[in-house]
KOLMARZA-669445 format. One record per residue (C-alpha): x, y, z; residue number from 1. Coordinates in steps of 0.001 Angstrom, whole numbers, plus 524288, in hexadecimal, padded with zeros to 5 digits. Each point is the difference from the previous one (the first is absolute). Last residue first. Example, Ala and Ser with C-alpha at 12.3 -4.5 7.8 and 13.67 -1.06 7.14 Angstrom:
REM residues 2
[[83566,7FBDC,81BE4],2];
[[7FAA6,7F290,80294],1];
***
This chain:
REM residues 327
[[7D414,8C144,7D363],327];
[[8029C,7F2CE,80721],326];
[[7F0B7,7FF55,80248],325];
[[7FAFF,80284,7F2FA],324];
[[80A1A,7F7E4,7FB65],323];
[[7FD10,7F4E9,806C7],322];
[[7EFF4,800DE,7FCCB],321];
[[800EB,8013E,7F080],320];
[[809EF,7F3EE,8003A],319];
[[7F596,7F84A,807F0],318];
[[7F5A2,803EA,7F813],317];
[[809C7,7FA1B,7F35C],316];
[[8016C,7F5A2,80AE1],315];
[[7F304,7FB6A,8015B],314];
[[7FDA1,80217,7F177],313];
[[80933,7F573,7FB84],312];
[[7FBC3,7F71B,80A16],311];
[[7F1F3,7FDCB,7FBE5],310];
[[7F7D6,80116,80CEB],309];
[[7FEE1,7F134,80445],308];
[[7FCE6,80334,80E39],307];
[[80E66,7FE40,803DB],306];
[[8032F,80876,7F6D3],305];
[[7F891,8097B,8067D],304];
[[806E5,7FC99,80CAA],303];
[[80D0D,80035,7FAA0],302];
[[7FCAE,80ED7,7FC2E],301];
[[7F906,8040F,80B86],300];
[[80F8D,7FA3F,808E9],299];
[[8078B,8074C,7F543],298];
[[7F7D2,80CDA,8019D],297];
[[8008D,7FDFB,8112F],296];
[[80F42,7FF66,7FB85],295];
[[800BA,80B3D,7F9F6],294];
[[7F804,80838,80B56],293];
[[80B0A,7FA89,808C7],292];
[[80AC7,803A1,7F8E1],291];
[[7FC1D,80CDB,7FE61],290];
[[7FE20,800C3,80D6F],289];
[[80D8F,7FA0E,80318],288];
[[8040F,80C09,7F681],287];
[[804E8,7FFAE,7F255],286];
[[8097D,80609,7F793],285];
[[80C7C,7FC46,80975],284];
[[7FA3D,7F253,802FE],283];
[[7FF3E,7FAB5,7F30D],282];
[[80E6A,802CE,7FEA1],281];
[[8001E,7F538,80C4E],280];
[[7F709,7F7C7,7FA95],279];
[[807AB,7FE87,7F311],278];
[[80BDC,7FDB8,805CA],277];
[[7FA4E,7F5DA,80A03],276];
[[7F935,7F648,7F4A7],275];
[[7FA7B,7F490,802FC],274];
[[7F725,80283,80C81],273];
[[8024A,7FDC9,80CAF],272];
[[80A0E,80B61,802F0],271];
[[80AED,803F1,80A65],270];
[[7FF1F,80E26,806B5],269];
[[80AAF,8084A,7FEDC],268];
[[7F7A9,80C15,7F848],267];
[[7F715,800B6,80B28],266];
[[7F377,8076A,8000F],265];
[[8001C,7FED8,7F098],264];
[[805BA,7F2EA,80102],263];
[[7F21B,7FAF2,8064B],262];
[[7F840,80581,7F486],261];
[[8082A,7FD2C,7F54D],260];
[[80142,7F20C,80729],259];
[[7F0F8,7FD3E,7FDF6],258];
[[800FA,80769,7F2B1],257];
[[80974,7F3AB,7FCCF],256];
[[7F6A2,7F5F4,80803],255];
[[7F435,805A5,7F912],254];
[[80736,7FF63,7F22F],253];
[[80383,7F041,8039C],252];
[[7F1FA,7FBC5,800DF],251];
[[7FA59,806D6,7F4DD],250];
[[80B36,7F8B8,7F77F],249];
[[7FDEC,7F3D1,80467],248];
[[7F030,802A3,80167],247];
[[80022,8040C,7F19C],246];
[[80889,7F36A,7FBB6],245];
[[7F66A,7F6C6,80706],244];
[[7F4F2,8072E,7F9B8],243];
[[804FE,7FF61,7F1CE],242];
[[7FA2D,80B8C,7F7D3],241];
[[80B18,80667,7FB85],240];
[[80A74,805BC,80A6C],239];
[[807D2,80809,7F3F9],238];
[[7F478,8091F,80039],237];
[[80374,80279,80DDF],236];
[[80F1F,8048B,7FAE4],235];
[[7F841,80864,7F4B5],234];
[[7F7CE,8078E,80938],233];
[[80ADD,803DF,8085F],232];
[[807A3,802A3,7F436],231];
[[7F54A,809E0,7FBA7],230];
[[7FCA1,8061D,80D2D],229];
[[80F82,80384,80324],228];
[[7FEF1,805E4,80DA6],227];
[[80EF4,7FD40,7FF19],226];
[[7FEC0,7F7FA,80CC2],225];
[[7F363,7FA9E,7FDF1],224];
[[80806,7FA63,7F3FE],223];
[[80AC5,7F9E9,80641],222];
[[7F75B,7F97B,80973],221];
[[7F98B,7F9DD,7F39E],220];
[[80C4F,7FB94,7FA0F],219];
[[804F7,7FBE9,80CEB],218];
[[7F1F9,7F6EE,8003A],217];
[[8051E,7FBA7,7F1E5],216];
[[80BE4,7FBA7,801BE],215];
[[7FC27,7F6BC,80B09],214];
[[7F4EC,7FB88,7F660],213];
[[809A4,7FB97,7F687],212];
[[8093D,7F91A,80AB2],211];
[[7F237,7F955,8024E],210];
[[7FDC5,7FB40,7F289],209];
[[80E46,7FA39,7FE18],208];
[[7FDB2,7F979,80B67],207];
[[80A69,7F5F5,804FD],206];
[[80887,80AF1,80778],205];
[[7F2E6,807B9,8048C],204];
[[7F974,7F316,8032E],203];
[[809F5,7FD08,809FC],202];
[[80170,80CD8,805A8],201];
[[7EFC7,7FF1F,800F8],200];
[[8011C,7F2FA,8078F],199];
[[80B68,80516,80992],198];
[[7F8B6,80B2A,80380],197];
[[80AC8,80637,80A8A],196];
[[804AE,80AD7,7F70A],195];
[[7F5F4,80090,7F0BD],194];
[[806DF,80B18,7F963],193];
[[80DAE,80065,8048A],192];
[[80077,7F047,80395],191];
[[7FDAC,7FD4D,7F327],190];
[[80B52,8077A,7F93E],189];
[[80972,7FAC0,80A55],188];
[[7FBB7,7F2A9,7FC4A],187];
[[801C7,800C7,7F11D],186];
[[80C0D,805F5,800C8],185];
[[80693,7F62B,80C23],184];
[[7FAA4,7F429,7F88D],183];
[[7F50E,7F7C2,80204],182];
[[80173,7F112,8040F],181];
[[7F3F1,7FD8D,80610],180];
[[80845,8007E,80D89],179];
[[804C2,80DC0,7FC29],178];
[[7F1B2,80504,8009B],177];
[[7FB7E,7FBC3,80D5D],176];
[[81069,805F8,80529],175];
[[7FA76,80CFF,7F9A0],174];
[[7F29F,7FD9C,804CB],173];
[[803D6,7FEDA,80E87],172];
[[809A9,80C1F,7FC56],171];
[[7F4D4,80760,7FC47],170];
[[7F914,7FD20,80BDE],169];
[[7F34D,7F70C,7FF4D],168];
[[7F3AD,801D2,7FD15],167];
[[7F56A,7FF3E,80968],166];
[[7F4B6,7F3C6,80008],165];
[[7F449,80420,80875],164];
[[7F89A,7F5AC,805B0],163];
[[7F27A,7FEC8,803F8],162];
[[7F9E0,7F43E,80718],161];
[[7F456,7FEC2,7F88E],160];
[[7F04F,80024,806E7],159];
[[7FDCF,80DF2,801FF],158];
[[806F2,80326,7F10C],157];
[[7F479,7F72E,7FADE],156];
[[7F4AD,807D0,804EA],155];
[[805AD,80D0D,7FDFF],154];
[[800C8,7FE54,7F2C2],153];
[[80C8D,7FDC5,7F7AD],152];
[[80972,80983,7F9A3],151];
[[80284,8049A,80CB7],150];
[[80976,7F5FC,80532],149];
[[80933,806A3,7F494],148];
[[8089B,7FCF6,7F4C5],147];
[[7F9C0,7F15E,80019],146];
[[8031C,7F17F,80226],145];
[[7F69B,7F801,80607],144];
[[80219,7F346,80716],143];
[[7F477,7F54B,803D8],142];
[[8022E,7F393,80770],141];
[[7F683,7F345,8010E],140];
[[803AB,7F52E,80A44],139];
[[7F81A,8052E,809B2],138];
[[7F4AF,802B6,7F74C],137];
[[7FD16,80E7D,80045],136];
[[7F5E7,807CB,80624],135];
[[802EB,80E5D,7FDA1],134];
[[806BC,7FE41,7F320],133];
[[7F635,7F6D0,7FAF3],132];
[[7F474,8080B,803E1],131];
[[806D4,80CC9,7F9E3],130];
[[80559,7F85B,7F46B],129];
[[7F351,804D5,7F795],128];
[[7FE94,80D72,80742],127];
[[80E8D,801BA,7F9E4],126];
[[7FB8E,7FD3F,7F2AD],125];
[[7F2D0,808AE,80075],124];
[[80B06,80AEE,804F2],123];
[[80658,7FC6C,7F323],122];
[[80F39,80064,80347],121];
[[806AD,80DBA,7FC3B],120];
[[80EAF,7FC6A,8004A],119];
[[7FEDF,7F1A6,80444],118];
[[80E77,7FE54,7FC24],117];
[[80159,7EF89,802B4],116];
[[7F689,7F88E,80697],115];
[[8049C,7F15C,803EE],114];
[[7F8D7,7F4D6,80698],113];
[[806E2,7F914,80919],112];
[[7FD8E,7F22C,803C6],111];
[[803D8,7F7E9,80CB9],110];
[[7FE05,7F361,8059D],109];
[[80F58,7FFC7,80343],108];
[[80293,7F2F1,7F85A],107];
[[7F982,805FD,7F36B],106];
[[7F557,7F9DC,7F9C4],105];
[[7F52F,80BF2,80361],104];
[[7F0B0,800FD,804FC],103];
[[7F823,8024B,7F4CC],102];
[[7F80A,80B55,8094A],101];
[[80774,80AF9,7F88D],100];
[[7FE27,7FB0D,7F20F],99];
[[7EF84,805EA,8010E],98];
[[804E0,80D34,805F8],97];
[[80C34,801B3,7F56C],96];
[[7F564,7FD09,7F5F1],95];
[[7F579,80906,803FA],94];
[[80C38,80A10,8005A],93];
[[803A1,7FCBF,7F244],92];
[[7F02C,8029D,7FD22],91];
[[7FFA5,80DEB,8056C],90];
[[80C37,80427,7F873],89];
[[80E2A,802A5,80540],88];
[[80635,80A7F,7F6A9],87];
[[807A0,801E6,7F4E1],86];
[[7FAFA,80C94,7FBDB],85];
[[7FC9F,7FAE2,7F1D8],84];
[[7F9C5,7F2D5,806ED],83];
[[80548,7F4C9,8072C],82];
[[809A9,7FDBD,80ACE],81];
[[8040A,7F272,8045A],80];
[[800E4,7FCC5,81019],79];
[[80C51,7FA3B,8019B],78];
[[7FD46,7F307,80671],77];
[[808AE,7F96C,80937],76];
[[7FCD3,7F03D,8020D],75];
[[805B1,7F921,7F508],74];
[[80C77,80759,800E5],73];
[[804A7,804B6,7F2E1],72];
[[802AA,80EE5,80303],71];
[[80EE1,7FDCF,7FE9A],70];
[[802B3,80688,80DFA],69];
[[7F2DB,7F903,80447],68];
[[80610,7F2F6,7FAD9],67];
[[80F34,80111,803EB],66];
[[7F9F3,802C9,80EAD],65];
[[7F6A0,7F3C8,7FE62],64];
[[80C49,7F750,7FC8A],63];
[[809A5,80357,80B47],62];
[[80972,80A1E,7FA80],61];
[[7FAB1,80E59,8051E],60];
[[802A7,7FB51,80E9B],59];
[[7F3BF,808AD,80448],58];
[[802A1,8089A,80B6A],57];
[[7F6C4,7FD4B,80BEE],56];
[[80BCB,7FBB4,808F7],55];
[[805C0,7F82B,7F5B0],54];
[[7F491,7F9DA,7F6E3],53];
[[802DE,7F264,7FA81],52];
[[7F173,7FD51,7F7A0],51];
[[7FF2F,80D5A,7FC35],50];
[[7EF6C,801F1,7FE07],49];
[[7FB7A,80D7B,8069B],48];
[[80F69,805CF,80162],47];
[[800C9,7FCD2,7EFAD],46];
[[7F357,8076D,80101],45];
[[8044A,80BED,80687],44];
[[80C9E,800A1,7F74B],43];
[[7F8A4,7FFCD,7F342],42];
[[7F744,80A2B,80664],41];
[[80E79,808B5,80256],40];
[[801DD,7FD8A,7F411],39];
[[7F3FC,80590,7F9B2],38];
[[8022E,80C6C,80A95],37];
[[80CA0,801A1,7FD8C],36];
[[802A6,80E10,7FC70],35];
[[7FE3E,80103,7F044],34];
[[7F366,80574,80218],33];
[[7FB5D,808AB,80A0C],32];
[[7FCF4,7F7E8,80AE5],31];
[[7F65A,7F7BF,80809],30];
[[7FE8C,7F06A,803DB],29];
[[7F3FA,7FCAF,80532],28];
[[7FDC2,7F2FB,806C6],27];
[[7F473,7F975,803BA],26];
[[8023F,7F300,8070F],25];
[[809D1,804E3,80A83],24];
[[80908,7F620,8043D],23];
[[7FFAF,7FF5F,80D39],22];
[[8072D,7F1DC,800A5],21];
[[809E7,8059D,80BDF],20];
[[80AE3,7FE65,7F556],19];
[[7F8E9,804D7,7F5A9],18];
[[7FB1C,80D16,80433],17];
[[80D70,80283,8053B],16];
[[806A4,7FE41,7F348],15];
[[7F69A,80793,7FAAC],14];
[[8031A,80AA1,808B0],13];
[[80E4E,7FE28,7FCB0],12];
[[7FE04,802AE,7F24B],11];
[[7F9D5,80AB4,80214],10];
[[8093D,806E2,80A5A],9];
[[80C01,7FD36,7F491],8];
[[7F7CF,8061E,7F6E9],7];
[[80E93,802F9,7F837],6];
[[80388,7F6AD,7F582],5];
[[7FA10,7F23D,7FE5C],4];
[[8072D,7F639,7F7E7],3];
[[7F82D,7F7EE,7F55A],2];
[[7FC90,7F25A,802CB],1];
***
């Protein structure tokens, strides 16, 4: 199994939970992504069914730990998605409730069933596992991945043991990023924009598409900067249509006129988002109220697109908005 960097205090919870045989049955699992949280459910359920644990730390070797880290084991289930968002439907969760009560084959009498990225779950999908969730076989756990506990209702989040996953440091993901055989370039370049977030320095060295988008969100700071309306236009135009790619790039301009804002009260502060430079001449033509009116415009924008408005107008309004504010 993959090595675990950093969430040292998680890990060691879990290792708790298992060793006293408090294993919670409900899990949740939250993050921005790229930090963890799918491996850190891997990890959970290796803990569930290792067959030689060590203090509540699965051995990683012993055939059911080579399993859930391959995703063949006949008793963990990740939950398919379905549908143009990619979500959970009504009827998968039907399913999920009718295969929970096959009790499992497994020597620990256990079986895990897997939800990865519920970004946005059907309400009418949640209500569904609600009576399942709250009243579960004994044998029968349930792990959810997400970038936040508050993606799902009330009801559900009062009946998971929440977890938050962190990144790491940027030396954590340094030495993360050496062991997959990176070099010294391509690492230092990844660390710089994406720190601690082992998963998104990753991605950025194997993603031709994401070193794009990179470019692009400092190609959109750069124009706020100049006031430039045109360019700014042109660099959203350059977005298209895909959702994933508008939330990438939606997502990484907040945390870049996030730092503007924080730099402009103190020009030593360190960054989250991918592009320091940028922030920081951001800074010096806007003000942390500026900032913060921007980012309630980023925040409208996702949400419209959210609710199927077509992307390319979203952001021309969005464009509209930004400079009207930076002016």
């Amino acid at each position: 199994m993959k090595k675990i960097y950093g969430n040292t205090a998680l890990i060691s919870t879990i290792s708790s939970m298992i060793q006293r045989d408090r294993a919670a049955h409900s899990v949740m699992f939250c993050g921005e992504k790229g930090s963890g949280r799918k491996l850190m459910a891997k990890y959970y359920t290796a803990s569930l069914l290792c067959e030689a644990p060590e203090n509540g730390v699965p051995c990683g070797s012993c055939p059911a730990c080579r399993m859930v880290d391959s995703f063949s084991h006949p008793d963990v289930t990740v939950v398919p998605t379905s549908g143009k968002l990619g979500g959970y439907s009504v009827e998968t969760a039907r399913s999920v409730c009718s295969d929970a009560f096959i009790k499992p084959n497994n020597n620990t009498g256990k079986k895990v069933y897997l939800f990865f990225d519920c970004r946005k779950m059907d309400p009418r999908t949640q209500n569904t596992l609600l009576k399942l969730i709250e009243e579960p076989p004994d044998y029968a756990y349930f792990i959810f991945t997400a970038e936040s506990k508050y993606e799902f209702l009330p009801t559900i989040i009062s009946r998971c043991c929440c977890f938050g996953v962190s990144p790491c440091t940027g030396e954590e993901s340094a030495a993360a990023l050496r062991e997959s055989g990176f070099s010294e370039k391509e690492i230092s370049a990844a660390v710089s924009c994406f720190h601690g977030n082992i998963g998104r320095c990753t991605e950025y060295i194997v993603d031709e598409s994401l070193r794009k988008q990179v470019d692009l969100t400092k190609r959109i700071a750069d124009s706020i900067i100049r006031r430039d309306e045109y360019e700014l236009n042109s660099a959203f135009f350059a977005i298209g249509s895909d959702r994933d790619s508008a939330h990438t790039v939606l997502s990484m301009t907040d945390l870049l006129v996030r730092d503007a804002a924080v730099l402009s009260k103190d020009s030593a502060a360190g960054a989250a988002g991918c592009h320091r430079d940028s922030a920081l001449r951001l800074s010096q033509v806007i003000s942390a109220y500026q900032a913060a009116r921007i980012h309630s415009r980023i925040e409208k924008a996702w949400s419209a697109i959210e609710s199927n408005v077509s992307i390319p107008l979203v952001f021309a309004a969005l464009c509209c908005e930004i400079i009207n504010i930076a002016v």
